[in-house]
N, C-alpha and C positions, 0 to 999 in steps of 0.2 A: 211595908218594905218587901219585896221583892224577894222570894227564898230562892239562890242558884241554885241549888240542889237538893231538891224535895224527893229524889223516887228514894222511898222511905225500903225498897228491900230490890237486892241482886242487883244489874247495871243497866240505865236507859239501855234500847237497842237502838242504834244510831242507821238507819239502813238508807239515809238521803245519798244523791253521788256526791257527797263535798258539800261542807268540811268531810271529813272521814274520820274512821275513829282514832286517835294518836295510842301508842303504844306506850305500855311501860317503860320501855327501855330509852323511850324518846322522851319522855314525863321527867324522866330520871336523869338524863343529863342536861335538859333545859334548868334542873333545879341547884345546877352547879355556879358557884356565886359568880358574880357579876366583876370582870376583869378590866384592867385600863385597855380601851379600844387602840390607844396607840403604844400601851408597852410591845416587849420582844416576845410574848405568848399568843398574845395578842395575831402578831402577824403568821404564825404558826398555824393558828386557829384558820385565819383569812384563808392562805393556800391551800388547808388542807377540804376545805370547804370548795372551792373553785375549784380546782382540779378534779374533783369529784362531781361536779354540776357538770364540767364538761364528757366525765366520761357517762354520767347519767342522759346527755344531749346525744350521745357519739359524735363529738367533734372534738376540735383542734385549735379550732377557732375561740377564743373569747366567751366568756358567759359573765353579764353582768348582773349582779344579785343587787334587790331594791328591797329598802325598807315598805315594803308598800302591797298591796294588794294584786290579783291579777288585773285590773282595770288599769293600778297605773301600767302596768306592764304594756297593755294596750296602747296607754297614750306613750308612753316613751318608743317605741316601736314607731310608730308611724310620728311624734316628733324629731325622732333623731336623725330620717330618711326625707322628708320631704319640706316643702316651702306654701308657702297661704296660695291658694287656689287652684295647687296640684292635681290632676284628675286622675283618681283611684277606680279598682275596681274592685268588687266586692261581692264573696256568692253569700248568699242566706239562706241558710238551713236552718235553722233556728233562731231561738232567741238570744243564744250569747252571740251570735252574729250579728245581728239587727241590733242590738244593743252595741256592738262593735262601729257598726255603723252610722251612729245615732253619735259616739263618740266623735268618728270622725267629719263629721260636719259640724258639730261644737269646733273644732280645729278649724273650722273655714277651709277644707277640702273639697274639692269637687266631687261627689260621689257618685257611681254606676253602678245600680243594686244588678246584679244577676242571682237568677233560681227560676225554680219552676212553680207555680203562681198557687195558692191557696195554701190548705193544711197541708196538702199532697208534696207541695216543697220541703214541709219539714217532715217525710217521713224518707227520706230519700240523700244519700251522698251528694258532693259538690259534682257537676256533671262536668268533668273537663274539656270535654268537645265544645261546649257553649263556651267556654272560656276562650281557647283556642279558634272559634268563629269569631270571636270578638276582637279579640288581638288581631289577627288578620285584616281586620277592615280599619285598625288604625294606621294608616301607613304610615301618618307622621309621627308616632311613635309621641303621640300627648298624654299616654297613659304612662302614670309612673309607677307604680304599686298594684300589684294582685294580692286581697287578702282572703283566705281561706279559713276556716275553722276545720281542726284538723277531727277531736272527738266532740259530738256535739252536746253537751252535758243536757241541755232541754228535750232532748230529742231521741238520744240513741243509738246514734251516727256514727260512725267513725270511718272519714273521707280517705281516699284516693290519692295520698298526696303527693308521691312520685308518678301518677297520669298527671296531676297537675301543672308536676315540673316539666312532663313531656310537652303538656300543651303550649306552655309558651316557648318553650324551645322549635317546635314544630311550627309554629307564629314566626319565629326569627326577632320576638321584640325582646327589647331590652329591659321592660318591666321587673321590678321588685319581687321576689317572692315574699310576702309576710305570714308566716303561718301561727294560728290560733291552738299551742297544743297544753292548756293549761289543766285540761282533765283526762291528757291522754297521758302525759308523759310518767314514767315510771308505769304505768299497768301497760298498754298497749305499744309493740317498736312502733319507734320515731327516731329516725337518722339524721340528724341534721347535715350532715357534710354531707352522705351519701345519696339523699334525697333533693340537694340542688335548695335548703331554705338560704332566703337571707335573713330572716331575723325570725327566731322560735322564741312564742313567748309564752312562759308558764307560772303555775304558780303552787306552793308550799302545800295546800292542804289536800289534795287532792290524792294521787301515788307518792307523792312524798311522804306522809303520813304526818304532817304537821300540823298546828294549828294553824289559821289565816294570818300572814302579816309580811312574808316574803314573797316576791316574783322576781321572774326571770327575763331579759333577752339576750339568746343566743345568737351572736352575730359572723357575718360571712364577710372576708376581702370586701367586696361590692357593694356591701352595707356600710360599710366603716368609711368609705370612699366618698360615697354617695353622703354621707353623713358631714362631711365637710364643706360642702355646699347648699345644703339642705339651710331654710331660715326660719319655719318653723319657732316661735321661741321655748326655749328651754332652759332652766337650768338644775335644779333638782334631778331630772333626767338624764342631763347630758353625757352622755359617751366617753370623751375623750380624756376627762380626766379620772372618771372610773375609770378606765381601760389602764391610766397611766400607774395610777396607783395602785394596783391589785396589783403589778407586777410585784409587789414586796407583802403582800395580803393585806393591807390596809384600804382604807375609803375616805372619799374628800370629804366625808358627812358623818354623824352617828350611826354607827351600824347598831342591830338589831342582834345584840351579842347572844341572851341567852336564847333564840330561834336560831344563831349559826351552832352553838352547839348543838338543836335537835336537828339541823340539818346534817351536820358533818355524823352523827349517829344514822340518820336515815340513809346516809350513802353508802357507809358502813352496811348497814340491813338490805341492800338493795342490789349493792353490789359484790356481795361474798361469793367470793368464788365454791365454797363451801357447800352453798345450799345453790348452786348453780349461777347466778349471776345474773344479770338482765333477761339471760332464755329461761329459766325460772319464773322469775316475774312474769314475763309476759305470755307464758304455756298454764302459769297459774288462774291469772286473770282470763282469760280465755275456756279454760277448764268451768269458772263459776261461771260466767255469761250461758254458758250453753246449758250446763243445770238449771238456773233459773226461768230459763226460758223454754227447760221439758216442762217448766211447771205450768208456767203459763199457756202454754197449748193444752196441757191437759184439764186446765181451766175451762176451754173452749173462748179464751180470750183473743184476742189482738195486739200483737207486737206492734208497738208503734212506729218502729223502721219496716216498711215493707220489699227492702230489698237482702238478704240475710247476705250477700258477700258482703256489706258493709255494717253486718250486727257489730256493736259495740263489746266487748269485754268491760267497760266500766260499769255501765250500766243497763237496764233495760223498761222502757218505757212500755206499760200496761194500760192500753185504751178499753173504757168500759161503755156498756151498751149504751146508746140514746137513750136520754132521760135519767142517766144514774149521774148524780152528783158527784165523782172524783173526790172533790175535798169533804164533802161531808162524812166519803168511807174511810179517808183517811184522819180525818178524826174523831170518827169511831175509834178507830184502830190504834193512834195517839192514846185515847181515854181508858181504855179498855184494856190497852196491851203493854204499854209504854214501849211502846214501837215506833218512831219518826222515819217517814218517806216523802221521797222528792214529790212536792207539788206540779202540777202541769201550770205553765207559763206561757205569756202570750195567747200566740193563736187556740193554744190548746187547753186554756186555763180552765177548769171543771170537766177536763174532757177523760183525763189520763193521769194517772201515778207510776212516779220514778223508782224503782230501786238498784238501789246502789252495789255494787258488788265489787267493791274497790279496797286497797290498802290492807291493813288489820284486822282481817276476817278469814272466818275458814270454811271447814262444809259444813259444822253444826251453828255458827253464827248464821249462815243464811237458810239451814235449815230452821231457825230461832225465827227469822225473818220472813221466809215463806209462810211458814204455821200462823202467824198474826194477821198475813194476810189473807189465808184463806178464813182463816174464825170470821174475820174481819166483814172479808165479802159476805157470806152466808147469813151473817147478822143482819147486813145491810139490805137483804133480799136478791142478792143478785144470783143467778141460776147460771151453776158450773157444770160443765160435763160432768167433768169429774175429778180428779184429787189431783192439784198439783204438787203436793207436800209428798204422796206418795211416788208420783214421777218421777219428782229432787230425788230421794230418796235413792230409788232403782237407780237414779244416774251416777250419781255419786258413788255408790257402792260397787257399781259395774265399771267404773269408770276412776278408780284407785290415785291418787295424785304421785306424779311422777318421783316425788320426794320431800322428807319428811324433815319436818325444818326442825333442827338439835338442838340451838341455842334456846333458853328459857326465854320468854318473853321479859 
């Protein structure tokens, strides 16, 4: 039999982008009993919960919460907006894009891959100009949907996503915006209303700090419009009578009660005006990204985004020389350290390792996290300039976090 939890002294170090690691205080209210989903607490829970995803989106608009994963999230987005041989268009930066898109041909959509061709596409943001060339040459306006990944969890990316909305407005088409922001949201801004999306879709484990089991789509006027015409089949998905019933906090279906308590806690955690609020969050997450990544140059490694206006704050992807195994250093480092980092996927799979700097962390968790990969490398043979532990280090300590968060964990 299978032991869940064998690290026999102190705590795994969780350092993949997602899952992330769930907090105490989210542990702690998930473990509060189990309510009638349709009594009068019940609906309390509901609102308090939506209304809080939507000021986590910054919108106004609708935020429908799924028992389900970011995947379905995916398919409800593009089933609630479109009809069987609809022609999409779709940029790839990675592999949750390509997997996005793999999705949407399972749906029997017409699909139009755009990016920039080889590995080189996935170390680089969505280019909006190619977008906006492309929409231009549809006159007849057959294109229904532009989707985007907004951060790219594979990769390291974190897109341009108000150029995008320029781009099609600059087009004149009438195209969908659908945006991919499942590992952005909560660490890095995302506007939904202000940013021009019609449908933002995300999911629980990621800056929310939850375990996997909820996702999101946030919906715009034009989505909701678009969605009453759209035939696509649906019904576990469908929109319209989530939308009707959340007006009172309730759902046509079983909701997923004790992860709406850890959510209605994480909006809490997320949104305290206290410890600053979303510009906390997101001056926090941006604060690690840039540490981690003194350390990785002082490595004498390769950032796997080679564009840094579009470094990620979630993550950062660490390409290792030709001929070093990736997964074998990282499970060295697994073995050795009880350290867990994001695998390299797809195009990139043995090529590079992820870490994560997301959610429930701070300077000395990733300084925990830096130190196993430097042990890590060095075991493994690979040759560093030189220290990026002591880089993190210099960075962090010259570099003071805006504010120090009161509440106990």
């Amino acid at each position: 039999m299978v032991t869940l939890d064998y690290h026999p002294t102190g705590r795994h170090f969780l350092a993949i982008p997602g899952p992330s690691p769930v907090p105490d205080r989210i542990l702690r209210a998930m473990s509060l009993p189990t309510i009638d989903h349709r009594g009068p607490e019940f609906g309390e829970l509901g609102l308090r919960v939506l209304r809080g995803m939507q000021k986590v989106f910054q919108t106004k608009q609708p935020v429908v919460i799924y028992p389900a994963s970011g995947t379905g999230a995916w398919e409800a987005a593009l089933a609630n907006t479109l009809s069987p041989g609809d022609h999409v268009l779709m940029y790839e930066t990675g592999h949750f894009a390509a997997l996005w898109i793999k999705l949407a041909n399972r749906l029997q959509l017409k699909t139009e891959v755009l990016g920039l061709p080889g590995i080189e596409g996935w170390r680089k943001g969505v280019q909006a100009q190619m977008i906006e060339e492309r929409l231009k040459k549809d006159t007849k306006h057959e294109i229904k949907a532009v989707c985007v990944v907004h951060n790219e969890t594979s990769t390291g990316v974190t897109s341009d996503i108000p150029a995008v909305r320029r781009a099609i407005d600059a087009a004149k088409h009438p195209a969908l915006l659908l945006v991919d922001t499942i590992s952005g949201l909560a660490c890095a801004d995302y506007r939904h209303d202000e940013w021009g999306a019609d449908v933002s879709i995300s999911g629980s484990q990621k800056g929310l700090m939850l375990p996997p089991g909820i996702s999101f789509n946030a919906v715009s006027p034009k989505a909701i419009e678009a969605s009453k015409a759209a035939k696509l089949p649906k019904s576990f998905w469908a929109w319209d009578e989530m939308i009707e019933m959340n007006k009172t906090g309730y759902f046509p279906y079983t909701p997923n009660t004790n992860l709406l308590y850890g959510l209605a806690e994480a909006c809490d955690m997320v949104l305290d005006p206290q410890h600053g609020g979303l510009p906390a969050v997101f001056a926090r997450h941006k604060r690690w990204g840039e540490g981690v990544r003194a350390a990785v140059k002082a490595w004498g490694l390769e950032i796997q985004c080679t564009d840094p206006s579009v470094y990620s704050p979630v993550l950062t992807g660490v390409m290792l020389p030709e001929g070093v195994d990736a997964d074998a250093v990282r499970r060295l480092i697994y073995e050795r350290f009880d350290l867990s980092l994001g695998m390299g996927l797809g195009k990139v799979k043995g090529r590079m390792f992820r870490i994560g700097h997301l959610g429930d962390c701070n300077d000395l968790t990733l300084m925990a996290a830096l130190s196993g990969c430097e042990m890590g490398l060095k075991l493994s043979g690979v040759k560093l300039a030189g220290s990026g532990v002591q880089a993190a280090m210099d960075f962090f300590a010259s570099h003071p976090a805006p504010a120090v968060m009161k509440k106990a964990a």
